[in-house]
C-alpha positions in Angstrom: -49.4 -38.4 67.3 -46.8 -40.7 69.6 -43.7 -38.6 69.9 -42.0 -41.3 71.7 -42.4 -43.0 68.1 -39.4 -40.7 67.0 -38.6 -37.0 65.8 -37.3 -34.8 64.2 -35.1 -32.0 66.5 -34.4 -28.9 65.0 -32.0 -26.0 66.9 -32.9 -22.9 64.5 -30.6 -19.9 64.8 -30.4 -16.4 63.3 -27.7 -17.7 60.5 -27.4 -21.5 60.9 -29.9 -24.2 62.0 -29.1 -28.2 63.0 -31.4 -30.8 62.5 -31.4 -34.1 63.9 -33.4 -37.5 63.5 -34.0 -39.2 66.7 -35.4 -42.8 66.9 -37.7 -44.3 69.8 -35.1 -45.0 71.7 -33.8 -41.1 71.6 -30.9 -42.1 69.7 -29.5 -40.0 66.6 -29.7 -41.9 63.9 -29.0 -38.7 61.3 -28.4 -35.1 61.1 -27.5 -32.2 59.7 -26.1 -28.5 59.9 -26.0 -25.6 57.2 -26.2 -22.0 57.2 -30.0 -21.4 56.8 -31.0 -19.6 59.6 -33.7 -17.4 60.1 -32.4 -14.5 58.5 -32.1 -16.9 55.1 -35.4 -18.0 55.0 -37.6 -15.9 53.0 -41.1 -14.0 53.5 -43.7 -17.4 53.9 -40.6 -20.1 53.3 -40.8 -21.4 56.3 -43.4 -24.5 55.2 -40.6 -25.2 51.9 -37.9 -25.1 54.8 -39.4 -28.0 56.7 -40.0 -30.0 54.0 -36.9 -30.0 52.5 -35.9 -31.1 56.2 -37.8 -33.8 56.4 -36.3 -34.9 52.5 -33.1 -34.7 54.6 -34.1 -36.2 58.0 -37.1 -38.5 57.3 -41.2 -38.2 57.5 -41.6 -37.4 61.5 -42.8 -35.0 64.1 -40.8 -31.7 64.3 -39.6 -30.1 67.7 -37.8 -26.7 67.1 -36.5 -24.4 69.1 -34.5 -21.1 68.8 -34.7 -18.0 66.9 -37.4 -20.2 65.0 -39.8 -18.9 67.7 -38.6 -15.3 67.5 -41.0 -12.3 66.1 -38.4 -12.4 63.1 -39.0 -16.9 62.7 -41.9 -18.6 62.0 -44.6 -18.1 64.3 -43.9 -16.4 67.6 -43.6 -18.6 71.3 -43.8 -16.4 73.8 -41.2 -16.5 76.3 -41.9 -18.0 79.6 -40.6 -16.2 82.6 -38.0 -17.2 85.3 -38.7 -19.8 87.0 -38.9 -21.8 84.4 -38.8 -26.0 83.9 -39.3 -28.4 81.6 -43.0 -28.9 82.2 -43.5 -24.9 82.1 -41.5 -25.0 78.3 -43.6 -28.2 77.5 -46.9 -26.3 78.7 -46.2 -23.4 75.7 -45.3 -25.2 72.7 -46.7 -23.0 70.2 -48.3 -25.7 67.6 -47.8 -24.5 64.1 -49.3 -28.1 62.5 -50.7 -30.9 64.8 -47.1 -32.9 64.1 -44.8 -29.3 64.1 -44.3 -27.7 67.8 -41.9 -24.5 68.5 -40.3 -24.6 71.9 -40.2 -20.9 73.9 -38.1 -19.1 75.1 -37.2 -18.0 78.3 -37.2 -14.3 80.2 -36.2 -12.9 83.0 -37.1 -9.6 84.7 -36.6 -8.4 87.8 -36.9 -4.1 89.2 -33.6 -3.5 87.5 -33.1 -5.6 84.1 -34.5 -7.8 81.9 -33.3 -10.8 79.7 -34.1 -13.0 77.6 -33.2 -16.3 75.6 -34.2 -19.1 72.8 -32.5 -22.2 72.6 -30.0 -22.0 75.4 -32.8 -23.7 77.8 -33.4 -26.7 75.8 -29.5 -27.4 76.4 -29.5 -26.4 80.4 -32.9 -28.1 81.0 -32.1 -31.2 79.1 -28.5 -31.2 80.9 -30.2 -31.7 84.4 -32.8 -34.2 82.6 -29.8 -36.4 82.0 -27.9 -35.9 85.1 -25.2 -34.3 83.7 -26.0 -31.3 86.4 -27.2 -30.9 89.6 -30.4 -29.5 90.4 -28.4 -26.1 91.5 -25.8 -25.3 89.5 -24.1 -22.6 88.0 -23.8 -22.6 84.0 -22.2 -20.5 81.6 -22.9 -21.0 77.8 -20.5 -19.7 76.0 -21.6 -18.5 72.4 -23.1 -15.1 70.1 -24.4 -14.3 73.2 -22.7 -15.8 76.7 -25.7 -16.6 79.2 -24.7 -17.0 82.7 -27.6 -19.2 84.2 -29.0 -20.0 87.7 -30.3 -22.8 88.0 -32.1 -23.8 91.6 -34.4 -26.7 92.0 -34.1 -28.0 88.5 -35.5 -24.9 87.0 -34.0 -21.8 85.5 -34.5 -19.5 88.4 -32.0 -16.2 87.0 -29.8 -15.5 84.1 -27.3 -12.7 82.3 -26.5 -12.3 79.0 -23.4 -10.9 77.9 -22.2 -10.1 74.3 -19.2 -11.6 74.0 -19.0 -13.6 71.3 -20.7 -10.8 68.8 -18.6 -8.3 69.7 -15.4 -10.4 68.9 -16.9 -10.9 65.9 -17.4 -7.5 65.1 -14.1 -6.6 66.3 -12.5 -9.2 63.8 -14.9 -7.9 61.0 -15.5 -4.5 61.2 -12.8 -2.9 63.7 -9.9 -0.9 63.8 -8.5 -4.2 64.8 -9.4 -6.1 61.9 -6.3 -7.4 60.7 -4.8 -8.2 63.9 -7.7 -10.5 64.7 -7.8 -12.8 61.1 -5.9 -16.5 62.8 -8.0 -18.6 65.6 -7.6 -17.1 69.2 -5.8 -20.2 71.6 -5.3 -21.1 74.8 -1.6 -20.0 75.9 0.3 -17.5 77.6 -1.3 -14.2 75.5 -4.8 -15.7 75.9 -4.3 -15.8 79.5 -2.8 -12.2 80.0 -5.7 -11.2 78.2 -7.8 -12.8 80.9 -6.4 -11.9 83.6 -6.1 -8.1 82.5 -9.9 -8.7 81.9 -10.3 -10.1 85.6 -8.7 -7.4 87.2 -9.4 -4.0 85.1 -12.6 -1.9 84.1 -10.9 -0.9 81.0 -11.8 -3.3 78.3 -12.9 -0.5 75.6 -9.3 1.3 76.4 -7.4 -2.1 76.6 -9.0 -3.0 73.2 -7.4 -0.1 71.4 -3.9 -0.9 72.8 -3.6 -4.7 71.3 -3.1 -2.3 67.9 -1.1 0.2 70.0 1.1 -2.3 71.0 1.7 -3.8 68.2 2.4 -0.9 66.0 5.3 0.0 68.7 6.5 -3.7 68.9 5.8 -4.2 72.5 3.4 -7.3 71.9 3.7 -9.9 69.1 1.4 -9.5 66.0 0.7 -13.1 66.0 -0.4 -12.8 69.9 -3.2 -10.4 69.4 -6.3 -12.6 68.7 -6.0 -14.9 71.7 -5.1 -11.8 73.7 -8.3 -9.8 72.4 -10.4 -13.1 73.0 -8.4 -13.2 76.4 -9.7 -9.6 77.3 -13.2 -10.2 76.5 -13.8 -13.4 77.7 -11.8 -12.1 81.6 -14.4 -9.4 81.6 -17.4 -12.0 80.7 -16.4 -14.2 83.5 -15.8 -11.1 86.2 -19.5 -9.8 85.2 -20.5 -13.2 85.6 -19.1 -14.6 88.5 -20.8 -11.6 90.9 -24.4 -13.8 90.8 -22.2 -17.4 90.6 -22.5 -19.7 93.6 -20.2 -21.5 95.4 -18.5 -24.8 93.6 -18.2 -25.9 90.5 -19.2 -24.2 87.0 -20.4 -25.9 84.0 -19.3 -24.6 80.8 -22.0 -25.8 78.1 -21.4 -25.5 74.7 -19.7 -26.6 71.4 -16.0 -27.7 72.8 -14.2 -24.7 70.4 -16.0 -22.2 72.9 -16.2 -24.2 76.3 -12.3 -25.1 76.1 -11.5 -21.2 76.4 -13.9 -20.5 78.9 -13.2 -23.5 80.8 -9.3 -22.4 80.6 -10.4 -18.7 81.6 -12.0 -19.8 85.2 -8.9 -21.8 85.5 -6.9 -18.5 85.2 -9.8 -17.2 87.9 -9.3 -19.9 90.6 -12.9 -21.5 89.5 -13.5 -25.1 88.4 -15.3 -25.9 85.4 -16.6 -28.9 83.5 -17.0 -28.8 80.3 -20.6 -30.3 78.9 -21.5 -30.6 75.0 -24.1 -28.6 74.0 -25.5 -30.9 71.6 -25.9 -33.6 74.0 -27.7 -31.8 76.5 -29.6 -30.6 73.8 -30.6 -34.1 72.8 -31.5 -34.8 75.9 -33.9 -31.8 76.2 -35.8 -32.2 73.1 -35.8 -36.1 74.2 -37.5 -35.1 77.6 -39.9 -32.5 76.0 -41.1 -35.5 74.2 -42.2 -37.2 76.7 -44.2 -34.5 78.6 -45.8 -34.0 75.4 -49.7 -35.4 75.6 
């Protein structure tokens, strides 16, 4: 099997997956996005799922990664620990078909916590492939679940994960809050309060209750609340993780809805950031997994 030929790359969440066909010379030349994650498909659906894939994307090799790999996707790839390159991730494909491979995860453990992640590595290994970061660099990837990520010789030497995209979701779908949090949250003057209250205070479970405090009392604008929450969470995100950042510049990988509020939150924290796409460093990963792949 000659990956270099072309493939098919497949990021495979909990409740969407992407697909994308990939030529010899590691352009796109197709792809594809809908809501069938993991969670969708059903008990042994996994082999329909790929072949109605490849109806979409064309007849090639698949390389997956994401929840995919989980104990709740197709077939299990056990996470490989911190450090962790490209060649160690290329070294534990789990093969489900001679032409289908499942990238692993990633886990870190040290005498006080563990962690753990799938999919996020393909991105922040496949950025350095590509130049697009330094061999040590700081990135945060902003999403469900935010990783802040070490990286230290080209390899993924530490990370945290922080939940704060799930519970903004939660809060806009299930809280107290509910119906202050229903329009987009934007970059502005409450989006930034909210950050820098997050910055500076230890209060965030206390502070969340007053955005409905306030505005039942009319000492904050309805309309202000959503980027304010989003404010709040994403200040304490970047507090927690700026106490294992280096020195210099952060890169803020992502989609651009999510790295254009971080990147405006370091702002409001003195930091700089550049913002990278997500799906071009991932790309870029999947393109250099190919090649290490025998």
């Amino acid at each position: 099997m000659v990956w270099a030929e072309g493939l098919i790359a497949v990021d495979w969440g909990t409740t969407n997956r992407r697909g994308y066909a990939v030529d010899a010379d590691g352009a796109m030349t197709a792809e594809m996005e809908d809501g069938q994650g993991i969670l969708a498909v059903p008990p042994g659906g996994f082999p329909d799922a790929v072949r109605a894939l490849r109806e979409r994307l064309g007849d090639a090799p698949l390389l997956m990664a994401g929840m995919v790999g989980s104990n709740r996707g197709w077939e299990e790839a056990r996470y490989v620990p911190c450090p962790a390159g490209l060649g160690d991730l290329a070294g534990h494909l789990r093969w489900v078909a001679p032409d289908i491979a499942i990238v692993p995860g990633v886990s870190f453990s040290d005498a006080g916590r563990a962690d753990v992640m799938r999919g996020e590595e393909v991105q922040i290994l496949g950025a350095y492939a590509a130049g697009m970061i330094a061999a040590d660099a700081t990135i945060c990837h902003p999403g469900t679940h935010n990783k802040w990520v070490r990286l230290e010789g080209g390899r993924i030497a530490s990370f945290r994960t922080i939940m704060t995209g799930e519970i903004f979701n939660l809060l806009r779908e299930h809280s107290i809050l509910a119906d202050l949090l229903e329009a987009p949250a934007e970059a502005g003057a409450a989006f930034e309060a909210g950050v820098r209250h997050g910055l500076e205070h230890d209060d965030l479970t206390a502070e969340l209750f007053a955005v409905r405090a306030r505005s039942l009392l009319g000492k904050a604008r309805r309309e202000d609340a959503p980027s304010y929450a989003s404010g709040l969470l994403i200040g304490t995100d970047i507090r927690i993780g700026l106490r294992d950042a280096g020195e210099g510049e952060i890169a803020v990988m992502g989609r651009p809805e999510l790295t254009g509020l971080f990147a405006a939150a370091l702002k409001v924290a003195d930091r700089d950031a550049r913002e990278i796409d997500g799906e071009a460093a991932f790309l870029a990963g999947i393109r250099a997994l190919a090649e290490l792949i025998e």
